[in-house]
N, C-alpha and C positions, 0 to 999 in steps of 0.2 A: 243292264246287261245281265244275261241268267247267268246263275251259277252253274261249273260244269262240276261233274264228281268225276274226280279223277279214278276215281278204284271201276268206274262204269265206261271209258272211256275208250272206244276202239278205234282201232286207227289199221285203213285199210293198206296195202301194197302204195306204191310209192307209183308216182306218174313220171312216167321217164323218158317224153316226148323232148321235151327241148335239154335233157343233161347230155352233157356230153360225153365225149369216150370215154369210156374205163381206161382207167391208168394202174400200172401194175407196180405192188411195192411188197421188199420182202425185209422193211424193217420198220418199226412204231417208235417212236419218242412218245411222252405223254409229260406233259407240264401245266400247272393248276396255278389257279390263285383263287378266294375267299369267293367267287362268284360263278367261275365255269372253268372247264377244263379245255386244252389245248392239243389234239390230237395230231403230231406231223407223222406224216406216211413216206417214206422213203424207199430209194433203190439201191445196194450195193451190189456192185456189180466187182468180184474179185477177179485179181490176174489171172492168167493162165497156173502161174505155178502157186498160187495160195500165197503169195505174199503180197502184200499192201505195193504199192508202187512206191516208186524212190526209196526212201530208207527202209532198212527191213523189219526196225523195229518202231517205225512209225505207224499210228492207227489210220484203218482206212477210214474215208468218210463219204459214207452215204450222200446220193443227192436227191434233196428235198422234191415230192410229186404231186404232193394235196397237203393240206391242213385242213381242219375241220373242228368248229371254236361250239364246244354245246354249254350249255345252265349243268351245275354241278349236280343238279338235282335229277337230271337226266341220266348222269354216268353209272346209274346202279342198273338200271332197265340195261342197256346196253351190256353190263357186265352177265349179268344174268343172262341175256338173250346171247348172247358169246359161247358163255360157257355152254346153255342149250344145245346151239347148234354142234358145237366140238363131239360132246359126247353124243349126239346122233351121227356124225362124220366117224368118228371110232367106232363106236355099235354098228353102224355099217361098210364100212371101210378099212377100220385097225389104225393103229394110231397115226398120228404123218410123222415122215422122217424126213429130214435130221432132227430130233427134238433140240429145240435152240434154247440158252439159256438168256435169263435178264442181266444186263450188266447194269453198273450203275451209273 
């Protein structure tokens, strides 16, 4: 089998004949372990009046719309191509709002 070099290796647009729909999520989880990382994509969908349903001082909880499990070795590419794209969306765009914070 040849050796590939990675530092030379391009990788074209993605073929998107058999995926299916786009699913839409406006929240990320991210959980790791020693080998690949764990990407859940979620949807919260809040009340009408901003409060959580039922109790008022219970947390809402997102529901779950993809997962997507990559080699840890990967998650840097991804971080950098992220952050890429952001600051081309701000440079042309200005920043998105609401700015959301990380919790823990």
């Amino acid at each position: 089998m040849p050796e590939v070099d990675a530092e030379k290796l391009i990788v074209g647009l993605p073929d998107l004949t058999d995926a299916g729909r786009p699913v839409y999520a406006n929240v990320a989880h991210v959980s790791w372990t020693p080998y690949d990382f764990r990407l859940t994509f979620s949807l919260l969908v809040p009340s009408h009046d901003g409060a959580p349903p039922g109790r008022p001082d219970a947390p809402s909880v997102p529901r779950a719309v993809a997962e997507v499990v990559m080699p840890a070795a990967a998650v840097g590419s991804l971080a950098d191509l992220l952050r890429t794209e952001l600051n081309e969306f701000v440079d042309r765009l200005g920043a998105p709002q609401p700015h959301l914070r990380q919790t823990a």
